[in-house]
Structures are given as structure tokens and as C-alpha cells.
N, C-alpha and C positions, 0 to 999 in steps of 0.2 A: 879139511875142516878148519886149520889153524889160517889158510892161505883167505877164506872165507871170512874171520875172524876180524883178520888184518885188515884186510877189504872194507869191512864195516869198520873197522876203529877209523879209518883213512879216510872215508870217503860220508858214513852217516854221523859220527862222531862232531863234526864240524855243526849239521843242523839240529843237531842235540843240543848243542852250546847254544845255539840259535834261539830255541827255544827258552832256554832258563834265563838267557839276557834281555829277553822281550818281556815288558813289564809287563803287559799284559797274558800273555798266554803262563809267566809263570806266574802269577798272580791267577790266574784259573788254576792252574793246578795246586797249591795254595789251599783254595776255595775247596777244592772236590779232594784233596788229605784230611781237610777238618772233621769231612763225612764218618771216617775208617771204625771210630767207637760206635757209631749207630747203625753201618753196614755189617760189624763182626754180629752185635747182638741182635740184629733183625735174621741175619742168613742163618745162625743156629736155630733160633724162634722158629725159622720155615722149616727145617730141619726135625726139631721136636714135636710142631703140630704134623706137620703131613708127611710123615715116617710112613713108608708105604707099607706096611703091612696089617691087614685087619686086624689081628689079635692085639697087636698092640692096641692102635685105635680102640675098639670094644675096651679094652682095660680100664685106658685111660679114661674112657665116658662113663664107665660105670663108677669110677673113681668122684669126678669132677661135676657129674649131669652133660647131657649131652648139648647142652644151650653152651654153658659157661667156657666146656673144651672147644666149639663150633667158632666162639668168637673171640678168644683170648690173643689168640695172634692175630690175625686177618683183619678183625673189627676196630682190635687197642692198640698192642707191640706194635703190628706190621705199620699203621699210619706214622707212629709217633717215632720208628727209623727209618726203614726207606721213604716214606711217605715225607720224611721232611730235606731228602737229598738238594734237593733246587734251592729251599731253604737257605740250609747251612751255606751249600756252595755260593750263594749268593753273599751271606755275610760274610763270609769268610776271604772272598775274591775283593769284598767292598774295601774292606780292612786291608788288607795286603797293598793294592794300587794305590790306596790312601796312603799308604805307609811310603810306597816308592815315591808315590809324589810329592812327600813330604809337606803334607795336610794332616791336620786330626782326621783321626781315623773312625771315630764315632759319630759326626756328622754324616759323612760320608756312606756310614752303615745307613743311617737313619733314611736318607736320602734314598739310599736304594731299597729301602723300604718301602717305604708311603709312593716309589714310583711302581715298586711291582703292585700293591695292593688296590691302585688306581687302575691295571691294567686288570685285575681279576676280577672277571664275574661272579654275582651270585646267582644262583638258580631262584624255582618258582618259590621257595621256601626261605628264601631269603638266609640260604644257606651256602656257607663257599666247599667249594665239591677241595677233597682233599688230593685231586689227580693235581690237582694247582701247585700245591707243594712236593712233589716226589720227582721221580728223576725224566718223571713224561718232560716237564716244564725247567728243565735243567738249562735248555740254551735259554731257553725265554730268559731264565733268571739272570743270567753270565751277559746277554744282550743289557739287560736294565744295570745290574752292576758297574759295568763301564763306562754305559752314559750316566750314569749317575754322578760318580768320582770323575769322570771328566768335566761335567758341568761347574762340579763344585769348585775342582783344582782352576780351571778360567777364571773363573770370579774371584777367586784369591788371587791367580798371578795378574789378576788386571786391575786391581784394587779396586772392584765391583762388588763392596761389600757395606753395611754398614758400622761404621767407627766408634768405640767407646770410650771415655776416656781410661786412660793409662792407673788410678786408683780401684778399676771396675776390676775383680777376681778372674784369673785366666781361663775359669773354664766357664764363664757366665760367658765374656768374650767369647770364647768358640761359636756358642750355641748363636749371638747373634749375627756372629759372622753369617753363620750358614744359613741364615734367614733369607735374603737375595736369593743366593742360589735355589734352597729350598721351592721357593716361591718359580721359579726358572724350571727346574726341573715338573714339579707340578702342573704347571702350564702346557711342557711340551706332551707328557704324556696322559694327560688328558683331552689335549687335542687327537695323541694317537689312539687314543679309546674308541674315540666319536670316530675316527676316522675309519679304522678300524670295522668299526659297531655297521655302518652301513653298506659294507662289501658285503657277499653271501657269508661268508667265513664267520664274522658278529666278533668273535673272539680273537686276541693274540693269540693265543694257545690252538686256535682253530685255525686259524690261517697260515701258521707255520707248520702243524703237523698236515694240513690239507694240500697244500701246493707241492708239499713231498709226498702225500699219498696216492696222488691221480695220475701219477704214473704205472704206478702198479696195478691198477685195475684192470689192465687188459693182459696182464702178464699169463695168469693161469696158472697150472700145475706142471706143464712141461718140464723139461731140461733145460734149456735156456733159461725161460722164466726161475727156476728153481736158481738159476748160478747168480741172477738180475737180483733176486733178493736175501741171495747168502753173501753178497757183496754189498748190497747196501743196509745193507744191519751193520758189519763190522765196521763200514766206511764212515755210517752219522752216530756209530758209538765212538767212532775216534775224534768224531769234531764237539762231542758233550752232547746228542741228541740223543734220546732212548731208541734207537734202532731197533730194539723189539717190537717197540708199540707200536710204531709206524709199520712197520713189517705187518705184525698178528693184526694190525685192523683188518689190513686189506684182505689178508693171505689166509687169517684163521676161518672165516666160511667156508672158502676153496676148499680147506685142507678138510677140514669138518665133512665136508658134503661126499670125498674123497672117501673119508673114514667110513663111514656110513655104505656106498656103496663096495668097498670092499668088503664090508660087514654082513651085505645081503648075500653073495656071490659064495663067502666061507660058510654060513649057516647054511645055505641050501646045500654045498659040498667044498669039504674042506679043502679036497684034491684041485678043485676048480681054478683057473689064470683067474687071478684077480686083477682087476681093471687097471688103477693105480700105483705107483710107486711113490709117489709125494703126498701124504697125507698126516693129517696133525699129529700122529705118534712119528712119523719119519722126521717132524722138524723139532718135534722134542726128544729121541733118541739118538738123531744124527744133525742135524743144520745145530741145534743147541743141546750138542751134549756136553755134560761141564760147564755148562753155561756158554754162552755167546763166546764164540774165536776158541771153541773147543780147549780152554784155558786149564784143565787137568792136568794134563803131563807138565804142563808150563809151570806150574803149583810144586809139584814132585822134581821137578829140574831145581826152583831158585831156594828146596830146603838141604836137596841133598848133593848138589853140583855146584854151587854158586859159594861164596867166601866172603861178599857182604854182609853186615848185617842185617843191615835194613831188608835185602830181599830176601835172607833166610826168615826172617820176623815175620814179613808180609805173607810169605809162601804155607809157613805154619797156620797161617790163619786163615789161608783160604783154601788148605786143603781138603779138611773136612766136609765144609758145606761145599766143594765141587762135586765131589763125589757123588752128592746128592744134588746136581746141576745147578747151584748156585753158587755166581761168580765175584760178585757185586763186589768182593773186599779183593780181588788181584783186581778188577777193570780200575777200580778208583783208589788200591793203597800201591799199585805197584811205580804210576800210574798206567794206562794202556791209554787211556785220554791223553789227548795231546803229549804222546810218546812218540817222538818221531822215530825212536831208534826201534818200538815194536809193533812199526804200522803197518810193515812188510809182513812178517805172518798172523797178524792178528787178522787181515784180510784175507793172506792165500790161505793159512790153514782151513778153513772154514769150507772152503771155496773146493781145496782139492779133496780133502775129505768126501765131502757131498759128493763130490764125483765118482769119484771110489766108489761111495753107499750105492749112488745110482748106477750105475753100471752094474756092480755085484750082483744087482737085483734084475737087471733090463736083460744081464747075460743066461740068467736061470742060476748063476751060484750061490744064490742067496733068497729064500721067499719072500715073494712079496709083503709087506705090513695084512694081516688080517680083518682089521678092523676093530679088534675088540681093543678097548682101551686102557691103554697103561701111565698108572700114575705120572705124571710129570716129573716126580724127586725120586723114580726109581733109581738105583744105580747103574753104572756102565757092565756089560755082561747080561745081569739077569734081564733091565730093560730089552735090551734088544732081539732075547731070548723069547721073552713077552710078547711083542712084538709081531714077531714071525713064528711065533707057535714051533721053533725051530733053534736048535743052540746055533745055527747057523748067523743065527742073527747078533746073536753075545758073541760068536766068534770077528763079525766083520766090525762092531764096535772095536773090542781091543784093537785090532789090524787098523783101525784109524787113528787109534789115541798112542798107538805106535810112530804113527806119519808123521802126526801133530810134534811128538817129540822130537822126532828128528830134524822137523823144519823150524820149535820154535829154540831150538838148542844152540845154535851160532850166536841168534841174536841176544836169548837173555845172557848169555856170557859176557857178549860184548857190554852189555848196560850193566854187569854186573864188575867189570874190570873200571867203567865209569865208576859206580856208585865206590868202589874201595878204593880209587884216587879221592873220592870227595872225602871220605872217611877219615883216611890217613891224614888228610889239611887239616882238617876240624880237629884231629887227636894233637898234632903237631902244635896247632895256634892255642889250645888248651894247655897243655903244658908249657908252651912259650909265656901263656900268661900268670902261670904258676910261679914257673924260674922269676919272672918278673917281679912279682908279689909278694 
């Protein structure tokens, strides 16, 4: 393990650095840390509303009305935290790159502003759909941010501005600075609107989740097909693309259709081969258990193995709602986004797991999924128990979230030996400026 260790300090440690010296990519991660207060309070929210057990539910509706508890999180919370993920990260990436490029940084927000809002559709109701701002539309956003701050920063290093005199207030100046550009930017993406708007796609947000989805259509429920889409979920969550969404569009029918027919074959007798082994409860108890890259034991590793702070912080805060398969605060506080140092098992975990599950079940050691359906926020154990109408099922869960630790245990080490050299500098330069003072 330590021989392992050294390996990745030596050899992935270098495009780690890579990563944080590129203005832009650490300027995205920047963007997707500002998220971390909106993801901690949305993931308990999920948490508190869809606690899988009736009695609670019933409780709490009789407590609340059944209307009020039905939409308090899904309809309000949920939008106004995840739902604003593309958002923030969009301000928050504009500011940062502004900042490296040493430009106002509030132009530059604004800028990639009125560029993303140019690119958003309304609907028939002349309503903007809220999937616009959530982590579906998260590259979209990080794409408009860049160009944005890029167009702006050109025009200032090209002195492609216009000039006030020197008695005009400095921040009146900014604003007209950024008027050319403004105007620049506006221009190009509204060209790419129209451009856009006449492909079959209509939308930005349709044509990049569309050209990633048409792949998948012919995949199916197979084995293969099953490993084609437990690897490109972790893959376009590492590059800032909701790999879920893109996944469950294609995949959630399949699976659905899956469900359903193992569900006729159990009612008529339980003892019965059921059809399927890939079917919507297999990719919520196994492909996303813990959320996306089986991120549970990862959680339990960076609170009680790790000597950071920063990744004991994060790990606390995203243990709880893993449990209950939501990961949303380790993908984006730890970050797993543009993490070079954990894009190695945040892909294979996922990947060898699922293999394991299918197998367990292809070999006879494990029943097949029944059909009957189980909450999505069950937890690990009883879920899988659910499942398969069989502890067998709770037993090959733990056996995976066993794997998962094992494989993602080298790597958080190693990022956790980074994050306490960063630590140590920042404690060091603090007190230097102390002694200074």
C-alpha cells in the first residue's frame, strides 16, 4: 500500500499541481467550492423529506398537511440549492479568472451573466424551466464563464475599451469599461442562440446533453452496456457534466421497463428466474449507491484515516446524506471534479463494483432484483435487502462498499498528504505575518 502511495505522490502528484496552476480549471474548482453551503443544506433537505420509512412520512403529513410536506423540499429548498449549482459555479468561476487575470471581477460576473441568460430558453409560459440553473447545465455554465472573462480581459489588454476621464469615480470607470466588451460578448452569443436554435437540438442545454446521449441508445441492459454507462457517469462527472442526467435519460426507461417485467415473473411466483439483472433498483442500490463513484466508505475514510482538515470537514459533511445516497457535498467540497489525483477510482470503483453486483447475481449467489420498488434514499444493507427480497442482497452491498474502500484508500491518502502540505504553508505564512506585525 505505502509502495502504492509513493507511486501516486511521484507520478499523479505533478498533474495535480497541473491542475491548480491552470487558471482556468482552478478557477472551476473555485466556482463548484462556492456551491458547498447550498449542497450541505439541500442533501439533509433530501434527507429529511424522503426518509424512507412510512411511519415517519404519515407523521410528518399529518403534522404539516399533505400538500405543504409534498412540496417543501422538491418544489422550494431543493430548487433554491441544487437547483442553483450552474449558477453559483458560474459566478463564482467568473470571479476567480477575473481575479487571475487581474480585471474587475464584477464586470466579468455580470458578463457571464446576461451571456448565460441569452443562451436560456423560455418555455410555452414564458417561464425559464429551473433544470437551467442546477448541476444538469453546470458545463453549459463553466463554457459561458470562460468565454466571458476571456472576452472581457482582450479588450482590456487591447485597450478595446471606452476611456473616461481620470476625475470620473473608479468604479463608474469599470462599469464603462466593460461596456465594449459587454456589447462583444452579447453579440457572440446571441449569434450562438440563433445558431444553435436551428439545429434539431433548439437549445444549448439540448445539444450538449443530446450529442452525449445518442450513444447510449442502443446500449440496453446488458453487461457491457451496464459497464458503457457506469463509466460514463463517473467520466462527465469528472469533467463538471451531470453524468446522472445524461445516464437516467437514456437508461431510466430500459431500467424502468426491466423493473416491471421482473415484477410480473415475482407476483406470479416468487421462486421464478427472473428476466433481468440491470433494472432501476440495481442502479440505485448498486451503480449509485452512496451516490455516484460509490463515494461512502470515501466519506468514512477522509473523517477517520485522513489528518487534514479540510478533508476531515468535508468527509463530516458528507457522511450522513451518503448513507442515504446523496453525494453532492464530497463530488463538489472534496473536489472529485476536476480531481486529477481521484479520477482513478472515482471511475473504476463504480465500475468494478457493478461487476461484482452483476456477476453475484448472473452466478445464482445473489437473487435477482424482484421488481418491487425501493426508495432511492434507502440505505446501504437494508436497500439491497429490499431489493432482492433476500439479506443476500444487503450482504453483496456491504461486500462492495468494502471494495470501494479498499480501492479508494491509496488515493485519498495521497490527496490528503497534499492537502496537509498546503495546510502546513498557509499555517507557516500566517504566523510569518504575525512575527512580522
Amino acid at each position: 500500500m505505502e509502495k502504492l502511495t509513493g507511486w501516486l505522490e511521484e507520478k499523479v502528484y505533478p498533474l495535480a499541481a497541473f491542475f491548480e496552476q491552470n487558471k482556468y480549471l482552478s478557477s472551476i474548482q473555485y466556482g463548484i467550492m462556492l456551491t458547498i453551503p447550498l449542497l450541505l443544506v439541500g442533501a439533509f433537505a433530501c434527507i429529511i423529506s424522503d426518509f424512507p420509512w412510512d411511519g415517519y412520512q404519515n407523521f410528518m403529513i399529518s403534522i404539516f398537511g399533505e400538500q405543504a410536506w409534498g412540496e417543501w423540499n422538491w418544489s422550494v429548498l431543493n430548487p433554491a440549492t441544487f437547483g442553483l449549482i450552474a449558477l453559483v459555479t458560474m459566478i463564482g468561476t467568473s470571479y476567480e479568472l477575473s481575479r487571475k487575470n487581474k480585471v474587475s471581477p464584477l464586470p466579468g460576473i455580470v458578463m457571464s451573466l446576461m451571456g448565460y441568460f441569452i443562451l436560456v430558453h423560455v418555455n410555452s409560459d414564458s417561464m425559464i424551466s429551473m433544470n437551467e440553473f442546477g448541476a444538469s447545465s453546470l458545463f453549459l455554465s463553466i463554457i459561458v464563464a470562460i468565454l466571458s472573462v476571456e472576452i472581457y480581459t482582450l479588450c482590456l489588454k487591447k485597450n478595446f475599451v471606452i476611456k473616461m476621464p481620470d476625475s470620473i469615480p473608479s468604479f463608474v470607470v469599470d462599469q464603462f469599461t466593460a461596456l465594449v466588451p459587454a456589447v462583444i460578448c452579447g453579440v457572440i452569443f446571441l449569434a450562438a442562440r440563433y445558431v444553435i436554435q436551428i439545429t434539431p437540438y433548439t437549445t444549448a442545454y439540448n445539444m450538449i446533453y443530446g450529442l452525449l446521449q445518442a450513444p447510449l441508445t442502443t446500449i440496453g441492459t446488458t453487461f457491457a452496456g451496464t459497464m458503457v454507462v457506469t463509466f460514463l457517469n463517473s467520466f462527465l462527472w469528472f469533467f463538471g457534466l451531470h453524468g446522472t442526467n445524461v445516464v437516467s435519460s437514456v437508461m431510466t426507461p430500459l431500467w424502468y421497463a426491466a423493473r416491471d417485467a421482473n415484477l410480473l415473473v415475482y407476483q406470479a411466483d416468487p421462486m421464478a428466474l427472473r428476466p433481468y439483472i440491470v433494472t432501476n433498483d440495481f442502479s440505485n442500490m448498486i451503480i449509485f449507491l452512496g451516490g455516484t463513484g460509490l463515494t461512502l466508505p470515501l466519506a468514512f475514510e477522509m473523517i477517520f484515516m485522513c489528518k487534514s482538515d479540510r478533508v476531515r470537514t468535508i468527509g463530516k459533511g458528507g457522511l450522513i446524506p451518503g448513507i442515504f445516497n446523496v453525494n453532492e457535498p464530497i463530488i463538489f467540497g472534496l473536489p472529485l471534479v476536476m480531481n486529477p489525483v481521484m479520477v482513478i477510482p472515482f471511475i473504476l470503483v463504480p465500475m468494478v463494483c457493478t461487476a461484482v453486483a452483476f456477476f453475484s447475481m448472473a452466478w445464482g449467489l445473489v437473487p435477482l432484483p424482484t421488481g418491487v420498488a425501493v426508495p432511492w434514499t434507502m440505505p446501504f444493507f437494508f436497500g439491497g435487502w429490499l431489493m432482492c427480497n433476500d439479506i443476500r442482497g444487503g450482504i453483496l452491498q456491504l461486500v462492495i462498499l468494502v471494495i470501494a474502500a479498499v480501492i479508494y484508500y491509496p488515493f485519498i491518502k495521497t490527496l490528503d498528504k497534499q492537502y496537509i502540505k498546503e495546510e502546513k504553508a498557509k499555517q507557516e505564512m500566517l504566523e510569518d505575518t504575525k512575527e512580522g506585525s
